[in-house]
N, C-alpha and C positions, 0 to 999 in steps of 0.2 A: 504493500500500500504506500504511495507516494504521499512524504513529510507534510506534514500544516509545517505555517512560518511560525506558530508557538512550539512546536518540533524541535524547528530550526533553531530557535532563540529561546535557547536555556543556558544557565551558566556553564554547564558542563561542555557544553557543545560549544562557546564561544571560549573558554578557555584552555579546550582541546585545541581550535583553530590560532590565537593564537602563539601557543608553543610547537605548536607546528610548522606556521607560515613567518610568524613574525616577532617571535621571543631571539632570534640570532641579530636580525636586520639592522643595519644601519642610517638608513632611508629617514628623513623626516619631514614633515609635512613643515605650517607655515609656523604649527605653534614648537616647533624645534623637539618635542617629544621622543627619548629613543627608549627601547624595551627597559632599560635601567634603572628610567622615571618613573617609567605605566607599570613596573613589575611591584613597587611599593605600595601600590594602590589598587592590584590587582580586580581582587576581588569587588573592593568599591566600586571601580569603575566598569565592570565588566555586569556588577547588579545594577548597574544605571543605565546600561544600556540594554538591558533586557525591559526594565520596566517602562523606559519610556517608546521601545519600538512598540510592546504591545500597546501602549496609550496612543501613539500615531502623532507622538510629539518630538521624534528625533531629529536633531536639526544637523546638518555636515555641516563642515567647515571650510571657507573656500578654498582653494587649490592652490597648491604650488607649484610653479609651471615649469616644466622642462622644453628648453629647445632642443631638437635632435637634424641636425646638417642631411638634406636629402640631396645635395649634390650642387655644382654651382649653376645660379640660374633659376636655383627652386627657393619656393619656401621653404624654412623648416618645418619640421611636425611637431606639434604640439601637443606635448605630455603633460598629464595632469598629477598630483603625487597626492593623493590625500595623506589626514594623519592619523596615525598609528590606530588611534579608535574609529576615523573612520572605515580604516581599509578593516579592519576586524568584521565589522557591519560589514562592508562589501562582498567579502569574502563571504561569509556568511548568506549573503541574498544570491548569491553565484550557485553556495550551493544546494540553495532550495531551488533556482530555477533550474541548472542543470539535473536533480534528480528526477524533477516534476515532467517535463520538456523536452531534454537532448534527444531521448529517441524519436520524435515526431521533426528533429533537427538535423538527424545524419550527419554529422560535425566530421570532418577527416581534415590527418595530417595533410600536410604539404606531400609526401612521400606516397602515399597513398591515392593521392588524387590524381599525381602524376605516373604511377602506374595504371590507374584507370586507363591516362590519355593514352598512353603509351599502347594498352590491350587492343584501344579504339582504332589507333590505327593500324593496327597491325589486321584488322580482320577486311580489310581491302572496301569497307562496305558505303563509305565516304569518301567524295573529293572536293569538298572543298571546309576552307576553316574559316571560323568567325572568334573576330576575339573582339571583347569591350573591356573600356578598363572605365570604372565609374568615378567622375570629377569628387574632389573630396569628400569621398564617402561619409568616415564617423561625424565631420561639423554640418552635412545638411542634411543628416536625420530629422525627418522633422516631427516634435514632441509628440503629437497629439494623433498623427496617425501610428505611429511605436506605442502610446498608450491604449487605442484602441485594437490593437493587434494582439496587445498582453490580457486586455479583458474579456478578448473571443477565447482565448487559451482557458483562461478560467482562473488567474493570477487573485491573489486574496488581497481584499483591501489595504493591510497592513505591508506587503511586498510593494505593492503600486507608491503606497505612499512614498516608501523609501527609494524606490525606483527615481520619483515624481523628484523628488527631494535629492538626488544624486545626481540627475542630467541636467538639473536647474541649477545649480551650484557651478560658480565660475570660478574669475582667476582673480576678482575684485570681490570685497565682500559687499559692495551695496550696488553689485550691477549683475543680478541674476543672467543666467544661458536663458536663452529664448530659443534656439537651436541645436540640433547638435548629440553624437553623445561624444562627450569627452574621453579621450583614447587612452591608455593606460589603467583603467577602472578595473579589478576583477569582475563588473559585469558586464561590460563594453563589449567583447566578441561575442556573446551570445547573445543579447541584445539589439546587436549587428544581424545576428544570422536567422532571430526571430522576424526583423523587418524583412527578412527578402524570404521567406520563409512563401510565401505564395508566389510569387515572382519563378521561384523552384520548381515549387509544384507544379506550376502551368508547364512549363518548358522541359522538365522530365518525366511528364505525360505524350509528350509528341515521342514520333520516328525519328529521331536524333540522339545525338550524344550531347547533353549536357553536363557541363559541370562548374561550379564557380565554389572560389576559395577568397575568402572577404570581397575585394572590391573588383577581383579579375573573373572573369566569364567567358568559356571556351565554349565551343558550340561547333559540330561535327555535321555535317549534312549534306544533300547533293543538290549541285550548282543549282537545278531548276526551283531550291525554293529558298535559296539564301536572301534573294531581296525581301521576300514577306518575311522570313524570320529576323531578318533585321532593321524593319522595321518595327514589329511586334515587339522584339523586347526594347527598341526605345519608348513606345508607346507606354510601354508597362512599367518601368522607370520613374517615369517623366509623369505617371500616376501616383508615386509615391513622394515625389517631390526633388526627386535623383534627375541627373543629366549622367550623358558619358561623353566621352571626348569623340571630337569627331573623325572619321578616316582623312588621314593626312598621309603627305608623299615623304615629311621628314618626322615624322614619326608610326612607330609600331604599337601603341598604346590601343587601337581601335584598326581593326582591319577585314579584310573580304579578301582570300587569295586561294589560291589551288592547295590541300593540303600536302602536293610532294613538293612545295617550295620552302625554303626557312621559313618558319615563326618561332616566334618564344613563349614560354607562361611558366611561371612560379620560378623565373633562375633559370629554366634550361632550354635549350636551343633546338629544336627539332628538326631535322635534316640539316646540320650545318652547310652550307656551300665551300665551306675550306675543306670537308673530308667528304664530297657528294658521293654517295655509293657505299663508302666503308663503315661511316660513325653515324648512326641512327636520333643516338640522344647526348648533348654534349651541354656544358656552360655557358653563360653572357662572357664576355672578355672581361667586364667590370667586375663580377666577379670572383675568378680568377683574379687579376690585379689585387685586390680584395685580399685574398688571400695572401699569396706573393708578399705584399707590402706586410702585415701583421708576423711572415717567420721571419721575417727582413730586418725588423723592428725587436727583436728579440735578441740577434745578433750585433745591433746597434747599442740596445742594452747593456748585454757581456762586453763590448768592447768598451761603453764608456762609465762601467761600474769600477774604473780602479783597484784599488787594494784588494775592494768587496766583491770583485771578480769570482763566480763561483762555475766552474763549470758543470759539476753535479746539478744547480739548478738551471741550467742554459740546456741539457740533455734533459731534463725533468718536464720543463717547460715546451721545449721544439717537439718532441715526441708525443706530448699530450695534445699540442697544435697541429702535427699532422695524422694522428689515429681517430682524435676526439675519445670522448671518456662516457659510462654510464653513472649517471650521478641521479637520487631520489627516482629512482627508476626508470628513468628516461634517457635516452640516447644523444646525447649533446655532439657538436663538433660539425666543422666547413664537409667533411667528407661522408658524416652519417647524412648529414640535410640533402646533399646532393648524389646521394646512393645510387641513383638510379640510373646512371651516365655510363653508356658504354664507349667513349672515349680512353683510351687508355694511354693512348699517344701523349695526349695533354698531362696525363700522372706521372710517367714516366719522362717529359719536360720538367716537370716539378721536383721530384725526385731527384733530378740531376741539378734546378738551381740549388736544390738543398744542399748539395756536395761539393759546389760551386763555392757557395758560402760556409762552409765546414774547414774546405781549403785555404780561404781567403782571412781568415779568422784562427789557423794553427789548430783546428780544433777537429780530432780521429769521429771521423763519420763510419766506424764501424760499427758505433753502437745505437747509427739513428735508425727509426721506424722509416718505412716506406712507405707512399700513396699507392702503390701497387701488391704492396701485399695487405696492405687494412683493407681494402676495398674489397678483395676478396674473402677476406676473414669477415666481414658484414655482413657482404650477400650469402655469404654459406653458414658461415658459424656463429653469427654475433652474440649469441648467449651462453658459448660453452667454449672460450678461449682464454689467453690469457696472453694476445698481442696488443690488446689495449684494455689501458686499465677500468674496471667496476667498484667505484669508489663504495659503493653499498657493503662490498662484502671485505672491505679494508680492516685488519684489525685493530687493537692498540701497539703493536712493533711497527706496523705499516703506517701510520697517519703520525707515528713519531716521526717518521725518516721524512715523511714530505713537511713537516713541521722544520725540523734541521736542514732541509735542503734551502728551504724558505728564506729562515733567520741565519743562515750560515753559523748555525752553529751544532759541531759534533753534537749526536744523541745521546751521550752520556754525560754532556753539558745543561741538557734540559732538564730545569728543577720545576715540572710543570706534574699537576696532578693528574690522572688519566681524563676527567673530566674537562681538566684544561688545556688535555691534548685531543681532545675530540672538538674541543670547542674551536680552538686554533685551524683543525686541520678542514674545517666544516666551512670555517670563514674564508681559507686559502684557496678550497674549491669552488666555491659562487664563488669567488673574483677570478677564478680563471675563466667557469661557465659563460660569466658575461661577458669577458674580453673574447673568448669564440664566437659568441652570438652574435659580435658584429662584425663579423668575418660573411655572414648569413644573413643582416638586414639589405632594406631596401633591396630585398631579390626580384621588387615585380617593376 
């Protein structure tokens, strides 16, 4: 039986989530709160927030904004950062909508959707492709048809309110959103994917291949009916109060072409024209460059650490950069995200700048990892190896030695309790997770 929001919001449940999500974090909103403040207060505050969500009197706190660089030429993307009690609440309403909802939401990886494409065209039964990419998607949500979409669902007064109360909350505290859902939010992608959630349905009802992963939509079908189907989904769109960008000759954002010609979607290159005939599914150049520049940057690092030169952590580091790591269950790294590329020519270029810069830097490339052999260790073995590492199953000898690699300091020099080498070794892995991660943004 799927949860009520008084389910959801109980103590127990709000302070499982968060020692779970946000008792490590360093993240703070506008009022500067880190787990170290809210932990003294625990309780209090975590019964304040249960009594007043079921009253329907809980108020957020405006946002603190992050800019994120989408390239030059572009805007940035606007991150919103609540604080410590509100993302608790978020979190929370995430996972009452996700137990309630996702299955009526089909939600799929990036990996997943892309082997979809991949299956589609391989069954020869389409020639031609349709891709849209929708103009700022999360900021021209627009409220009130999102709130009436949550009410046909059957969303409880008490969720709506705090919904109502999350996407109205801006970056000023006396200038409400009127638009929008603010990106960053634990409920923002599913709330994303609620809005188009009939737009879906319409379109993988028909004889086509559809698929769309947030704001990009791929569409598989034959030549004689691609003008109506592209008209149809701008129509449908443009219902919702969405635009998409238009087919242009210097951009790939929005297009109409023969499926045996290049296109792209989610990061990767389908028939590249550099390998026509041989590589099926390949990377953008960007990123690759992407990549490239971040092990580059690492060796920059070692060279200009002086004294603190370690190369125990420069092998710790480059190797975790090029395998990627399984950390809180999930598969992190540039080359898990992009698994699905049979390019091999391009790994084996990688692989050799790696030994390029191995050489150029004095430093024995006998003991670095390969993009040609993890890639195979993923597609065949990714859960029963031990070529890259599964920080889950790390013990307390293991999460000492990456602690010491860290602080350069020998393991027998660590006067740290087991506690505070799990703590140490928990914080050293999310900072490496997110410096991978952006090895992986801006793939569309």
């Amino acid at each position: 039986m799927n949860p009520t929001i008084a389910e959801i919001f109980t103590s127990d449940n709000l302070r499982e989530i968060y020692l779970s999500n946000f008792a490590l974090s360093k993240v703070t909103g506008v009022d500067s709160i880190l787990p170290k403040h809210f932990s003294k207060q625990q309780s209090q505050e975590i019964d304040t927030i249960v009594s007043k969500v079921l009253l329907e009197n809980y108020k957020f706190t405006r946002y603190k904004e992050k800019l994120i660089s989408k390239g030059a030429n572009k805007y940035p993307r606007q991150i919103a950062i609540p604080t410590l009690r509100d993302r608790i609440v978020l979190k929370a309403v995430n996972n009452y909508l996700q137990k309630n909802f996702s299955i009526k939401l089909q939600i799929q990886v990036p990996q997943q959707a892309t082997r979809d494409v991949k299956l589609a065209i391989e069954t020869d039964f389409y020639d031609t492709v349709i891709k849209f990419d929708i103009k700022d998607f999360y900021p021209t949500i627009v409220h009130h048809h999102l709130e009436n979409l949550l009410n046909e669902l059957g969303v409880e007064k008490e969720a709506m309110t705090l919904i109502s109360g999350a996407i109205s909350t801006g970056f000023h505290k006396e200038k409400p959103s009127v638009i929008g859902v603010p990106q960053g939010l634990s409920i923002s992608n599913i709330l994303a994917e609620i809005y188009m959630m009939k737009i879906d349905t319409l379109f993988q009802g028909k004889n086509i291949f559809y698929k769309r992963y947030v704001d990009d939509v791929l569409i598989f079908c034959k030549k004689s009916e691609a003008s109506e189907l592209y008209q149809n989904y701008i129509h449908e769109v443009k219902m919702l109060g969405l635009e998409v960008h238009e087919v242009a000759s210097n951009s790939d954002k929005t297009i109409i072409k023969s499926i045996d010609d290049e296109f792209s979607y989610l990061g990767y290159i389908y028939n590249p024209i550099r390998y026509k005939g041989d590589v099926t599914t390949s990377i953008r150049e960007s990123s690759r460059r992407r990549f490239q520049d971040s092990v580059a940057a690492l060796f920059s690092s070692y060279a200009n650490a002086g004294r603190k030169r370690s190369k125990a952590l420069l092998f710790w580091k480059l190797n975790l950069r090029i395998t990627g790591c399984i950390a809180n269950n999930k598969c992190k790294g540039w080359l898990f995200f992009f698994s699905e590329i049979d390019d091999m020519r391009m790994l084996f270029e990688l692989d050799n700048m790696v030994k390029k810069l191995c050489e150029r830097h004095s430093i024995e490339y006998k003991g670095v990892k390969k993009l040609t052999r993890a890639i195979h260790e993923i597609k065949h073995n990714k859960w029963n190896n031990n070529y890259f590492p599964n920080f889950d199953s790390y013990d307390y000898k293991s999460m000492k030695e990456v602690v010491s690699y860290d602080r350069g300091i020998p393991t027998h020099k660590l006067k740290l309790t087991e506690h505070d080498i799990a703590t140490a070794f928990w914080a050293i892995i999310n900072r490496e997770v997110k410096s991978m991660e952006t090895d992986i943004s801006s793939f569309s």
